[in-house]
Chimera marker file (.cmm) of the C-alpha trace (Angstrom):
<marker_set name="trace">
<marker id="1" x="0.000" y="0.000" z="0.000" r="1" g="1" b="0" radius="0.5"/>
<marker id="2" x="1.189" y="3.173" z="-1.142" r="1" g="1" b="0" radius="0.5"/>
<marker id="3" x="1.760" y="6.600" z="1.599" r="1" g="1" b="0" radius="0.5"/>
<marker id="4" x="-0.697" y="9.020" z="0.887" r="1" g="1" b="0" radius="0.5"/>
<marker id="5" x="0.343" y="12.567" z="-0.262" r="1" g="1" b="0" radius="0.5"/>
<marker id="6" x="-0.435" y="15.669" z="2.265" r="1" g="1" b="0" radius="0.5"/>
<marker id="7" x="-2.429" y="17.189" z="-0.698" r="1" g="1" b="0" radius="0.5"/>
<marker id="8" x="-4.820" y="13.752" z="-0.824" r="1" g="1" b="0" radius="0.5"/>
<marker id="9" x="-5.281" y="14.075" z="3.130" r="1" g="1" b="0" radius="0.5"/>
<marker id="10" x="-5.916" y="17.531" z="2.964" r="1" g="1" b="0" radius="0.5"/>
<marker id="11" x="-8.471" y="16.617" z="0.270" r="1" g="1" b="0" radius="0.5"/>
<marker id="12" x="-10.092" y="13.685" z="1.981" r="1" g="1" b="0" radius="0.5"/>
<marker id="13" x="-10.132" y="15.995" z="5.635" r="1" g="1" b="0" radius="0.5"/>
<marker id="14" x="-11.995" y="18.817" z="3.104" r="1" g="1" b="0" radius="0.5"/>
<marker id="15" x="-14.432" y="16.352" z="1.538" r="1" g="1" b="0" radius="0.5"/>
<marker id="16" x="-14.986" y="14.425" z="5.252" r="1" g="1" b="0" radius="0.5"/>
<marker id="17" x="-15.790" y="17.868" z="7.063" r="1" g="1" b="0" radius="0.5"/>
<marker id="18" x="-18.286" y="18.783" z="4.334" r="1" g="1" b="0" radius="0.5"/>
<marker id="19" x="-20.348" y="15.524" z="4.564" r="1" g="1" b="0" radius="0.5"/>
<marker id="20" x="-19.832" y="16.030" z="8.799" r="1" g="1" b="0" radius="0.5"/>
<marker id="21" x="-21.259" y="19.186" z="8.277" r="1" g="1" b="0" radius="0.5"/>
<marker id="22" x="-24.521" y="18.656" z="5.766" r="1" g="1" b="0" radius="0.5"/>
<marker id="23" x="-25.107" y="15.423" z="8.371" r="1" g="1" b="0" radius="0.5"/>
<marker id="24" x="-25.346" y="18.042" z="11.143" r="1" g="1" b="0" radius="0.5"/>
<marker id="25" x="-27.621" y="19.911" z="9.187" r="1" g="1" b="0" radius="0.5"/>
<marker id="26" x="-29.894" y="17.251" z="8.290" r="1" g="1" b="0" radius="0.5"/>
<marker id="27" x="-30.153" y="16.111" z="11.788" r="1" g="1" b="0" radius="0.5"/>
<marker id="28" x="-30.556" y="19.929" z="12.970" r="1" g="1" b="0" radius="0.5"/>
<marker id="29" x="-33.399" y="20.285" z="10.491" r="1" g="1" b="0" radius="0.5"/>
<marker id="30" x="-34.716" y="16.312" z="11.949" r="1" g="1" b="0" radius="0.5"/>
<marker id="31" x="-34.672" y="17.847" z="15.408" r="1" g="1" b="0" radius="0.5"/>
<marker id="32" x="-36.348" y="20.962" z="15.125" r="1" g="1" b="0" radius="0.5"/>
<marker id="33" x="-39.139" y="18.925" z="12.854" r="1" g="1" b="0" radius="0.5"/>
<marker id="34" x="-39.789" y="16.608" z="15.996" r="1" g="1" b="0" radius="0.5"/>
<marker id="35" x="-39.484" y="19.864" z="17.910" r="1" g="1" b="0" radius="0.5"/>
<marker id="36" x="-42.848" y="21.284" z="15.722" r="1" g="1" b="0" radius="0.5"/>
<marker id="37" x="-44.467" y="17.961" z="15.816" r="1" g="1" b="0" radius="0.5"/>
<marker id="38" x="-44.418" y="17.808" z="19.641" r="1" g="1" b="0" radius="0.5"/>
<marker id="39" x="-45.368" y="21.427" z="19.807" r="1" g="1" b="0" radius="0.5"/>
<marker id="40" x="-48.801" y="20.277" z="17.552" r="1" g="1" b="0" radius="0.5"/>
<marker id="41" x="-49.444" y="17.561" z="19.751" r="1" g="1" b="0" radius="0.5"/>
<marker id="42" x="-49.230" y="19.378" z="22.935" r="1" g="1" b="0" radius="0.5"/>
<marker id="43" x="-51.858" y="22.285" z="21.337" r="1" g="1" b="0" radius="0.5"/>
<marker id="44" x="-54.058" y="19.391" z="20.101" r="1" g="1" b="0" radius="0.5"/>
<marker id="45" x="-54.242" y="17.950" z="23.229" r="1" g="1" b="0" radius="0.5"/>
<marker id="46" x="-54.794" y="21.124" z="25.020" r="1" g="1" b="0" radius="0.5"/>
<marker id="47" x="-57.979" y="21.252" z="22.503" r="1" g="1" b="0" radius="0.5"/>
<marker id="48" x="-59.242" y="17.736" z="24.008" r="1" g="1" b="0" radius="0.5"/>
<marker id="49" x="-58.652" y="18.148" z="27.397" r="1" g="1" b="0" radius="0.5"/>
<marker id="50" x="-56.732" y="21.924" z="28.484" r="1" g="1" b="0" radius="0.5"/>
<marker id="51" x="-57.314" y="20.207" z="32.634" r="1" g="1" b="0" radius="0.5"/>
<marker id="52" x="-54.469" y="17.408" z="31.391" r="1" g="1" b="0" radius="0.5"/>
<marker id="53" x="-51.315" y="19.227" z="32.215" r="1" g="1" b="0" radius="0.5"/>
<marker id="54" x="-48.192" y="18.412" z="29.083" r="1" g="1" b="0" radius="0.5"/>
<marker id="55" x="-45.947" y="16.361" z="30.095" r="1" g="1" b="0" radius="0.5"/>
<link id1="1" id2="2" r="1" g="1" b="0" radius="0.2"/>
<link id1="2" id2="3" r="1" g="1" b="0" radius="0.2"/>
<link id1="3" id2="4" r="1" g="1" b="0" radius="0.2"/>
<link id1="4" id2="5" r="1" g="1" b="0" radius="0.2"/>
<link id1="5" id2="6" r="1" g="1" b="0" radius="0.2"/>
<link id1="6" id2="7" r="1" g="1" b="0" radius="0.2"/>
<link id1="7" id2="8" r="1" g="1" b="0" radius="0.2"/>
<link id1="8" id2="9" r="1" g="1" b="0" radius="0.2"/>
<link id1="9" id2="10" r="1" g="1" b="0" radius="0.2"/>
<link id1="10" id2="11" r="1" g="1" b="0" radius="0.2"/>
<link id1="11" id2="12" r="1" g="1" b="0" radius="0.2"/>
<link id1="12" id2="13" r="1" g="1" b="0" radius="0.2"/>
<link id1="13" id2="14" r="1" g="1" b="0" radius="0.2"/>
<link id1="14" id2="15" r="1" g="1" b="0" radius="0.2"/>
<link id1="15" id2="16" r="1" g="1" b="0" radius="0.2"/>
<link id1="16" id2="17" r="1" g="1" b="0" radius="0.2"/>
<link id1="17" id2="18" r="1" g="1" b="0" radius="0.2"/>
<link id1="18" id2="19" r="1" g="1" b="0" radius="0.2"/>
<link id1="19" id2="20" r="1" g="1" b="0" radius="0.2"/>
<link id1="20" id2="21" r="1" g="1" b="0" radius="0.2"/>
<link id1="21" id2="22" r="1" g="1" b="0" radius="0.2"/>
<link id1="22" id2="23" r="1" g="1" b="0" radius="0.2"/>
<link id1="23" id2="24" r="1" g="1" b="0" radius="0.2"/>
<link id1="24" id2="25" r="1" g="1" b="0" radius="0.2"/>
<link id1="25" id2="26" r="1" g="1" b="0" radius="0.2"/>
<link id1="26" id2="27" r="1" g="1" b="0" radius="0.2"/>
<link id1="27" id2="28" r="1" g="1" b="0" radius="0.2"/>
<link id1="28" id2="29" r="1" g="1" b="0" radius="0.2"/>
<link id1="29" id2="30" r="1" g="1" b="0" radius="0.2"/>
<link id1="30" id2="31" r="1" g="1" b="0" radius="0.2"/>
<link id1="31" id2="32" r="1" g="1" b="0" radius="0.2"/>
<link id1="32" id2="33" r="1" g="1" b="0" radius="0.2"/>
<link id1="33" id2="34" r="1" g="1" b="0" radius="0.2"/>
<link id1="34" id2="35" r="1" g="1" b="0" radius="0.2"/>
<link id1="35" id2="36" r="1" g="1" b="0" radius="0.2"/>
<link id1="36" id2="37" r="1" g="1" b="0" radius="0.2"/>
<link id1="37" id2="38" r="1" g="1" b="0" radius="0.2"/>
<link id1="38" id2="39" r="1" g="1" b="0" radius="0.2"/>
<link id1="39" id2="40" r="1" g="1" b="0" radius="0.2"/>
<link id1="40" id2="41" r="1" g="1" b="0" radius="0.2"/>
<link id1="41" id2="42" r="1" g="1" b="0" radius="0.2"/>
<link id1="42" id2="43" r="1" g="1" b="0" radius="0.2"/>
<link id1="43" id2="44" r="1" g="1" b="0" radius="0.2"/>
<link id1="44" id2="45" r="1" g="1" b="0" radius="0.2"/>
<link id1="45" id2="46" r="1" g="1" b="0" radius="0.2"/>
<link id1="46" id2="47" r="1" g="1" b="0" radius="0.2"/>
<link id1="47" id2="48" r="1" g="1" b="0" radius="0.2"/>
<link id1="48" id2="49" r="1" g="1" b="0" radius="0.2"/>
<link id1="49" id2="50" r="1" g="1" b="0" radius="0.2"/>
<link id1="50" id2="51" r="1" g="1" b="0" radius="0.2"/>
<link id1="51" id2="52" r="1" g="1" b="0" radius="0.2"/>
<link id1="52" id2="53" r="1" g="1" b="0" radius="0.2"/>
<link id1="53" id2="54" r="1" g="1" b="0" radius="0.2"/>
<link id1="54" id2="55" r="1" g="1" b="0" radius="0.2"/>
</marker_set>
């Protein structure tokens, strides 16, 4: 197996932060979709019974 050059490792470190990055994106946008989803369910259930405190 052959050493790698300093330009390929600086290219792979590039390319690996990049995909780190748009995967903490994706889960940021996940998170704050559960976030909205949980917010919904707390106001319906406020409609059904507003005497049930959210948990």
């Amino acid at each position: 197996m052959s050493k790698a050059e300093p330009e390929d490792l600086e290219e792979l470190s590039a390319a690996l932060l990049e995909v780190q990055r748009e995967t903490s994106r994706r889960n940021a946008a996940r998170i704050r979709s559960y976030a909205d989803t949980i917010r919904e369910a707390d106001w319906l259930a406020d409609q059904i019974d507003p005497e049930v405190p959210n948990v």
